[in-house]
C-alpha positions in Angstrom: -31.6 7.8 1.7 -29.8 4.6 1.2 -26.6 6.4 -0.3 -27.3 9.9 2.8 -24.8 10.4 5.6 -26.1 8.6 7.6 -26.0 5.0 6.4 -22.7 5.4 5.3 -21.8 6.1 9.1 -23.8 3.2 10.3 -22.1 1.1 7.9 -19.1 1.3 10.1 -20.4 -0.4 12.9 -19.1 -4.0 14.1 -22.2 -6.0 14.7 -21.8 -5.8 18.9 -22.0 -2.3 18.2 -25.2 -1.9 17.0 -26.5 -3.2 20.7 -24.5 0.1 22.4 -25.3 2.3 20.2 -29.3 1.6 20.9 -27.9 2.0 24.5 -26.6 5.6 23.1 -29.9 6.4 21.4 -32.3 5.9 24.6 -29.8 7.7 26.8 -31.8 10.5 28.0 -28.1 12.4 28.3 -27.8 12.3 25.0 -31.0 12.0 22.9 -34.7 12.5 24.5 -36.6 12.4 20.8 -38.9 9.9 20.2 -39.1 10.4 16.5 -35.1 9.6 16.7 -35.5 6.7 18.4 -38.1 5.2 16.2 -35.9 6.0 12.9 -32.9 3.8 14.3 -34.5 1.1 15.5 -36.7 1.0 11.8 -33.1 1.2 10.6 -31.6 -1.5 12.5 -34.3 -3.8 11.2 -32.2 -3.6 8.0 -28.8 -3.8 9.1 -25.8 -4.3 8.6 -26.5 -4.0 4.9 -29.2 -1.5 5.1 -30.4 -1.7 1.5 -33.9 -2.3 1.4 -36.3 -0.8 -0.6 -38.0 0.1 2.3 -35.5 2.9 3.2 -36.4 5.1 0.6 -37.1 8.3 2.5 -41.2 8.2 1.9 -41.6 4.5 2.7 -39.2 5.4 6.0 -41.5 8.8 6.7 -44.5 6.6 6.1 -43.2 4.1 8.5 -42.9 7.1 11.3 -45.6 9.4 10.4 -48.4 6.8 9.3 -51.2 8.4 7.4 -49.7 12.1 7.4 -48.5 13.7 3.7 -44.2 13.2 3.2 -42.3 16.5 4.6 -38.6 16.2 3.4 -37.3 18.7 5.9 -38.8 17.3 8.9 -37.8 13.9 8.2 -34.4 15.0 7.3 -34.0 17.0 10.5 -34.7 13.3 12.1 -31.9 11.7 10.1 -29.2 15.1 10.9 -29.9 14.4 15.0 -29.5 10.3 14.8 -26.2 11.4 12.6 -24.8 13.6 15.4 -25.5 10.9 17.9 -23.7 8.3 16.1 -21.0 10.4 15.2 -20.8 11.2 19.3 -20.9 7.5 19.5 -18.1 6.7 17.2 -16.3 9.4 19.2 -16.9 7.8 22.4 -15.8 4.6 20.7 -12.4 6.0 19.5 -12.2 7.1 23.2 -12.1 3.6 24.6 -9.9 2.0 22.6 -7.2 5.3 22.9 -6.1 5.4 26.2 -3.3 8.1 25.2 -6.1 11.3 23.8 -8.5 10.2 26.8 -6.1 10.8 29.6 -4.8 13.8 27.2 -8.7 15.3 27.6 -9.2 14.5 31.3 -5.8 16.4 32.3 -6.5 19.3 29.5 -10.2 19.5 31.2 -9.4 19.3 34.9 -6.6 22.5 34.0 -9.4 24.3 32.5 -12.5 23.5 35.4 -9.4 25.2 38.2 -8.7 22.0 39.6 -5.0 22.3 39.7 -3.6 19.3 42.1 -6.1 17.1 40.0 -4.6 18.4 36.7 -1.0 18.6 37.9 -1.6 14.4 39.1 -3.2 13.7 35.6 -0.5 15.2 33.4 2.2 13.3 35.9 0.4 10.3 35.3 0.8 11.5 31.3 3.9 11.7 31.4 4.1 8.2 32.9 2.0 6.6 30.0 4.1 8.3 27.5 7.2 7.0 29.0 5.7 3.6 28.2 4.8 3.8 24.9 6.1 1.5 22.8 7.3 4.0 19.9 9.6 6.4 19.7 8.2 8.4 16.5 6.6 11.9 15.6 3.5 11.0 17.4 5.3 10.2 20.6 7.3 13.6 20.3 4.3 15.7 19.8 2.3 13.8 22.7 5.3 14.4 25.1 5.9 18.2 24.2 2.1 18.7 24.2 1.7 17.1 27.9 5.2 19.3 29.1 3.6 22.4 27.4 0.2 22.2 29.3 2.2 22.1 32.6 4.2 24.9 32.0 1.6 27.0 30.7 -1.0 26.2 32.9 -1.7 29.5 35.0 -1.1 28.4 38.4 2.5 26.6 37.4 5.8 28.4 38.9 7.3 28.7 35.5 10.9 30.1 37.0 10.6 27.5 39.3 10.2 25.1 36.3 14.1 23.7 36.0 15.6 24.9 32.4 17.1 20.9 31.6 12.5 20.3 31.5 12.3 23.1 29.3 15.1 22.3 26.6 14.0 18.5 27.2 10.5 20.1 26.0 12.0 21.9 23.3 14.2 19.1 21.6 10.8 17.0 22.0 9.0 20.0 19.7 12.5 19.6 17.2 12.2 15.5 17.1 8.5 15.8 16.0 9.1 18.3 13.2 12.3 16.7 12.1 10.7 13.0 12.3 7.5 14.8 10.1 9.5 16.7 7.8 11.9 13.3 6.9 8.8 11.6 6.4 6.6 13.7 4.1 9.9 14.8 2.4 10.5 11.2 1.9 6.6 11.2 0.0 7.5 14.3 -2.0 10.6 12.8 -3.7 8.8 9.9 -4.2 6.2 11.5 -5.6 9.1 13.1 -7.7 10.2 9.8 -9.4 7.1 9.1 -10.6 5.0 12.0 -11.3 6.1 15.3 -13.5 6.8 17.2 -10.4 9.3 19.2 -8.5 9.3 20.5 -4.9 11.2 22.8 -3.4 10.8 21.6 0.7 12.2 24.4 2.5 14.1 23.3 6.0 14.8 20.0 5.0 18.7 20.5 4.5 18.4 22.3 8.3 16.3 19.3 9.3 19.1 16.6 7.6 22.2 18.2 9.5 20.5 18.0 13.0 19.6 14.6 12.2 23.5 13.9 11.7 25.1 16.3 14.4 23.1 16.4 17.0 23.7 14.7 20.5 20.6 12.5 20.4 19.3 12.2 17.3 22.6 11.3 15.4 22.9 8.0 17.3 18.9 7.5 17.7 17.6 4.4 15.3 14.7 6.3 14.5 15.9 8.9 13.0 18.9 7.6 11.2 16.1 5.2 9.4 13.8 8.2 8.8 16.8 9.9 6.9 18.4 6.6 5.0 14.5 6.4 3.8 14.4 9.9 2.4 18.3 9.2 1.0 17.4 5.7 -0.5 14.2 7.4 -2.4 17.1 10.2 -3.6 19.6 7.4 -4.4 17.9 4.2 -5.5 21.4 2.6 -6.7 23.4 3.3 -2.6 23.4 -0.4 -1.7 24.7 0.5 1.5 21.6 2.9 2.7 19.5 -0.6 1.1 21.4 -2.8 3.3 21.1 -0.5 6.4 17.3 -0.3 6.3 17.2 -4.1 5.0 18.7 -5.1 7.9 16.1 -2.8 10.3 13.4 -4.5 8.2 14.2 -7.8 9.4 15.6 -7.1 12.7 13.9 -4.2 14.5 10.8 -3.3 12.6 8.8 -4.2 16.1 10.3 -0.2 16.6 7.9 1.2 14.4 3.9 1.6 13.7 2.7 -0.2 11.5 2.3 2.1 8.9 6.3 3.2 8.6 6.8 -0.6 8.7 4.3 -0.4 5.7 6.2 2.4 4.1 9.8 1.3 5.2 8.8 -2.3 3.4 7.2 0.1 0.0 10.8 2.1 -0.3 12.3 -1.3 0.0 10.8 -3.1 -2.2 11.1 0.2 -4.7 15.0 -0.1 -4.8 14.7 -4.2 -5.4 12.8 -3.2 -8.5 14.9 -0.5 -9.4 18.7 -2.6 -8.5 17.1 -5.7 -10.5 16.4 -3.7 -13.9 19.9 -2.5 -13.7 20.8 -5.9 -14.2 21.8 -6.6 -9.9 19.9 -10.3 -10.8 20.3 -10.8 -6.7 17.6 -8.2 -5.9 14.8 -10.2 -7.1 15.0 -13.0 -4.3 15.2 -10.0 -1.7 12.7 -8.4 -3.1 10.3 -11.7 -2.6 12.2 -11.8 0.7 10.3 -8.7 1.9 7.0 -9.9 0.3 7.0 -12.2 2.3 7.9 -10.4 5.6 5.3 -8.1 5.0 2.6 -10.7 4.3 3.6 -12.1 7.4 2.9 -8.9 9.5 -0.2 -8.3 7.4 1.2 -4.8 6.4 0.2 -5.2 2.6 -3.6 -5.3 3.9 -5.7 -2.7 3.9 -9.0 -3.1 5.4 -8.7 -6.9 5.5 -7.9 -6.3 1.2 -4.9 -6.9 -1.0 -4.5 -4.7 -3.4 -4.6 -6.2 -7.2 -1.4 -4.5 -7.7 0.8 -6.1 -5.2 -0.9 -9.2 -5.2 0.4 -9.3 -9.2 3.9 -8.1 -8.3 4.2 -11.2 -6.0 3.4 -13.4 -8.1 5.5 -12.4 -10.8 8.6 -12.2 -8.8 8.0 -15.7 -6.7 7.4 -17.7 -10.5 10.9 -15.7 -11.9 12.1 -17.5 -9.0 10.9 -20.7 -9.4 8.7 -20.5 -6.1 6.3 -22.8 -7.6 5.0 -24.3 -4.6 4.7 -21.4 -2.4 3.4 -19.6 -4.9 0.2 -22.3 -5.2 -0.1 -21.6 -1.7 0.1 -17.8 -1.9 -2.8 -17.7 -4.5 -4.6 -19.9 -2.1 -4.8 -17.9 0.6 -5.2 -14.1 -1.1 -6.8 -14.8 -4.0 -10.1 -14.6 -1.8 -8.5 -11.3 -0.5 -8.7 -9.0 -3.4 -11.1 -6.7 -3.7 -14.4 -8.3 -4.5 -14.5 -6.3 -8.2 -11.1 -7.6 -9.0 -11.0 -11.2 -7.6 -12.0 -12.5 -11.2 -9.3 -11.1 -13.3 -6.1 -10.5 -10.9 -6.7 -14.0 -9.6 -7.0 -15.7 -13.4 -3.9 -13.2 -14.0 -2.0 -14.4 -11.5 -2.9 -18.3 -12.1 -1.7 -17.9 -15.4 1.8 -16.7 -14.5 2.2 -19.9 -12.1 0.8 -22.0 -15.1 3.3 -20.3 -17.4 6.1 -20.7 -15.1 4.9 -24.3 -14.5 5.7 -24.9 -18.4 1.3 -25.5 -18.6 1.2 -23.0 -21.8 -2.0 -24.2 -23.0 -4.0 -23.6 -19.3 -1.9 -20.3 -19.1 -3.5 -18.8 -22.5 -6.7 -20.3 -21.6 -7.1 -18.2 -18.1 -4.9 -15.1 -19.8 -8.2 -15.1 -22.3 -10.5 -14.8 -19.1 -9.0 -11.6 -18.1 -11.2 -8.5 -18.9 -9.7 -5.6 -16.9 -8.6 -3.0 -19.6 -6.4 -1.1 -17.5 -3.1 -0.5 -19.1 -1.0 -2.3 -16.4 -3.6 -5.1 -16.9 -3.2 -4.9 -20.8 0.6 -4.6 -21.1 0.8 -7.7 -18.7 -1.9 -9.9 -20.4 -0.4 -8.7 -23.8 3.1 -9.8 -23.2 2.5 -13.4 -21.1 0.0 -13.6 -23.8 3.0 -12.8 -26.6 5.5 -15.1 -24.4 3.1 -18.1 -24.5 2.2 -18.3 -28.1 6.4 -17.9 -28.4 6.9 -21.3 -26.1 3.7 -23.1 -28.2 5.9 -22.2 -31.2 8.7 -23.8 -29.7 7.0 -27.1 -29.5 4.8 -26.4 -33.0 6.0 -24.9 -35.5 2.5 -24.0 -36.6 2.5 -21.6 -33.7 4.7 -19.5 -35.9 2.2 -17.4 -37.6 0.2 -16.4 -34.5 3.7 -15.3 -32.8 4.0 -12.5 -36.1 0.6 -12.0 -35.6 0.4 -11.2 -32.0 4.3 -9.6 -31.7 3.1 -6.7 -34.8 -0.5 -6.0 -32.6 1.4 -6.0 -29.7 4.1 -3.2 -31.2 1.2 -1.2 -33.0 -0.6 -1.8 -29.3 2.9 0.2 -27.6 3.0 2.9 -30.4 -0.3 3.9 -30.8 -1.0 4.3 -26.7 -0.4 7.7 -25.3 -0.3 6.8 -21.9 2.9 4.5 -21.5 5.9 6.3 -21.1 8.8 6.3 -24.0 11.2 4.1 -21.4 8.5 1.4 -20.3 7.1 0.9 -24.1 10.7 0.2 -25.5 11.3 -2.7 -22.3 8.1 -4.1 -24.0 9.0 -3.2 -27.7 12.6 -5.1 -27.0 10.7 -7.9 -25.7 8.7 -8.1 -28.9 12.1 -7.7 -31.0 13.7 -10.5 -29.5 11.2 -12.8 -29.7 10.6 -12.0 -33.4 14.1 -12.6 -34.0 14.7 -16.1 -32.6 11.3 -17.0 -34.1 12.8 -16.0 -37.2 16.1 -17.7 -37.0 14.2 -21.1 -35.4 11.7 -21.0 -38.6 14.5 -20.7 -41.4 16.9 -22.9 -39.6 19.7 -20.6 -38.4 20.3 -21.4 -34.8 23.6 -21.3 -35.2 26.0 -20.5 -32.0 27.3 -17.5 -34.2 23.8 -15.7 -34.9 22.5 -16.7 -31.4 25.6 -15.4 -29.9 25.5 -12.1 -30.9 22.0 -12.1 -30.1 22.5 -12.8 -26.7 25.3 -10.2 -26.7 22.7 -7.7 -28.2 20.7 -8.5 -25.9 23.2 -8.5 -22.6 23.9 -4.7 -23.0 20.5 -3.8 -23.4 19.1 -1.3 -21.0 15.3 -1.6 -20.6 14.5 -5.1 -21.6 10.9 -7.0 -20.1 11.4 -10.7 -19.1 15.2 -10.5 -20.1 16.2 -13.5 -17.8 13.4 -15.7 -19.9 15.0 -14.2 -22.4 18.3 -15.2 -22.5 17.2 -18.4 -20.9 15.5 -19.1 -24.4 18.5 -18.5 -26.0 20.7 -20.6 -24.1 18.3 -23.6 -24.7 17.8 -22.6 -28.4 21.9 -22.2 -28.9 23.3 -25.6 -30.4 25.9 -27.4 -28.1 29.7 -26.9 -29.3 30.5 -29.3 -32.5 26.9 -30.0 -33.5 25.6 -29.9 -37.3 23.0 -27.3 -37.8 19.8 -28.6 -40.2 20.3 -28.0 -43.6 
């Protein structure tokens, strides 16, 4: 019973809740069972974690039924009617708190019970609240045609009476929510597209693209001009002038969205950064922190009060390439104790050892790196290489060091061969990182940091495509290059 329906439901209760919904329970309207009314307030001895031994289902039909032999289906026909009344309860919740879908009911119901002048009042009044609303997006559309469509359909409306400019006004609101929809999940498709072996095939989209740029209201409505440069900047990751467009919307008039587009405006931004900075555009990396932090600021990286162990890593990363040493401390300060409670340990020892690293701390940084259990492969490839990069700036200041960066570099390569899951592109950024460091350990070892080797290393290296850490990289060889007229050791 712990794991049934039910608890899960009740698990979503705030703890003022609980007091209503025993409110709810005794309400004759809604409930007049005893035996339900006993099983929640047995239950709500237990909550809000409502994991005790004693809700096992005999101990709880013991509790109800003292002295009379367990029946399963009577207890569980107990537990089906509290369900329905919480779920009515969560209903009646949602209800409260959405002003919009309750006056949306109330007119929709007063059309049906025959009460026309009410109904006709309700749905002006709709209309009213609608004009109000703060955003201008597919939910609005389909709201407003929805409220204009109940009106004109209702039986007692004079339809020919009904002025044409309403009824075109009702039928571009029907186009702006299925052009507004289709931009969006079209946008999720070719997302989906760059990342996943797929292809789709999205039938009215080029139709829905040429209305968005000729007709009268859309083509100069925000909005939509931001719903297609999303769907274009997915399509063309390398148009700077789409990025800068929707950069500048980021920054300046996101308050124009939900907060989930913000949420998904911020994702396709952040996307190109990642995307314009491997192609060597070294500028994207600062905006790309730049929009970390906007959306930490608005809380849109959250999700249920949780940062995901993903993002949380990619911050951290790009803030120490920076040099953001000091906001960084701060960042893992505050979110550390926001990742998910199963991942806390490891993305927060992960993360602490990229601010060590960056710090120049190399011997705390392999210390936490060694803490770090997760064996996913995003996990592995990241611990693997800081791990490789460490034992590389040890060497630098101990030449003993030299054996364990051979060591580490050839598991690290047989590591990238032998795994099925990463992709040909990503395993040779990692098995050119692995190269290079190889190589200058090499040349440092035997004494040949010479300006001539190290300079066509570093020209190797500069028109290479797919290359991980490549600004550490080439700042290793600048430091390791000899200035002009020195005498290499013999």
């Amino acid at each position: 019973m712990r794991s049934s329906k039910l608890i899960a439901l009740l698990h979503t209760l705030q703890p003022d809740e609980w007091h209503w919904l025993a409110k709810w329970v005794r309400s004759p309207y809604y409930n007049n069972n005893e035996g339900v009314i006993s099983l929640f307030d047995h239950l709500r001895k237990f909550a809000p974690e409502l994991d005790s031994p004693k809700l096992e289902k005999e101990t709880v039909f013991s509790h109800l039924f003292p002295g009379q032999a367990y029946d399963d289906q009577r207890l569980r026909l107990l537990l089906f009617r509290l369900s329905e009344l919480v779920e009515g309860f969560l209903v009646a919740q949602r209800l409260k708190r959405d002003r919009l879908t309750h006056q949306q009911f109330l007119q929709a119901e007063l059309g049906a019970r025959n009460q026309y002048p009410l109904f006709e009042k309700e749905n002006r009044d709709l209309g009213r609240h609608l004009e109000q609303y703060p955003y201008r997006d597919e939910d609005y559309y389909l709201a407003r045609w929805r409220q204009q469509y109940d009106y004109f359909f209702h039986p007692q409306t004079a339809r020919y009476a009904f002025p044409s400019a309403q009824l075109e006004e009702m039928m571009q609101n029907l186009d702006a929510f299925f052009i507004l929809s289709k931009m969006r999940y079209s946008a999720e498709l070719r997302n989906r597209q760059n990342i996943l072996p797929e292809q789709h095939d999205i039938a009215l989209l080029v139709e829905s693209r040429k209305l968005v740029a000729e007709h009268p209201v859309f083509s100069i409505d925000m909005i939509f001009q931001t719903y297609r440069d999303m769907l274009d900047l997915i399509e063309q990751p390398d148009n700077e002038h789409i990025f800068l467009r929707l950069e500048e919307i980021a920054f300046q008039h996101l308050h124009l969205f939900r907060s989930k587009d913000q949420s998904t405006l911020l994702r396709y931004l952040i996307n190109t950064t990642i995307y314009l900075y491997n192609e060597g555009k070294q500028e994207y990396l600062a905006r790309q922190l730049r929009l970390y932090q906007l959306g930490l600021a608005k809380d849109l990286f959250l999700d249920e009060g949780q940062l995901s162990d993903g993002t949380f890593l990619n911050i951290v990363i790009t803030a120490t390439i920076l040099g953001e040493l000091d906001w960084v401390e701060g960042f893992l300060a505050t979110y550390a104790a926001l990742l998910p409670f199963e991942r806390q340990a490891d993305a927060g020892s992960l993360g602490t050892a990229y601010w060590y690293f960056a710090k120049g701390d190399f011997s705390a940084c392999h210390d936490l790196l060694r803490k770090v259990e997760n064996t996913n492969l995003q996990y592995l490839l990241r611990v693997k290489s800081l791990s490789l990069r460490t034992y590389f700036e040890l060497f630098l200041l101990n030449d003993s060091y030299y054996n364990l960066v051979v060591y580490e570099s050839k598991a690290f390569e047989k590591f990238l061969h032998r795994n099925e899951k990463i992709t040909e592109q990503r395993a040779q950024g990692y098995l050119n990182l692995v190269y290079y460091l190889r190589q200058l350990a090499m040349l440092k070892t035997s004494f040949q940091l010479t300006s001539l080797k190290l300079g066509k290393l570093r020209n190797k290296l500069e028109k290479e495509g797919s290359v991980i850490a490549k600004p550490w990289l080439l700042e290793k060889l600048a430091e390791l290059t000899p200035p002009p007229n020195s005498v290499s050791r013999p």
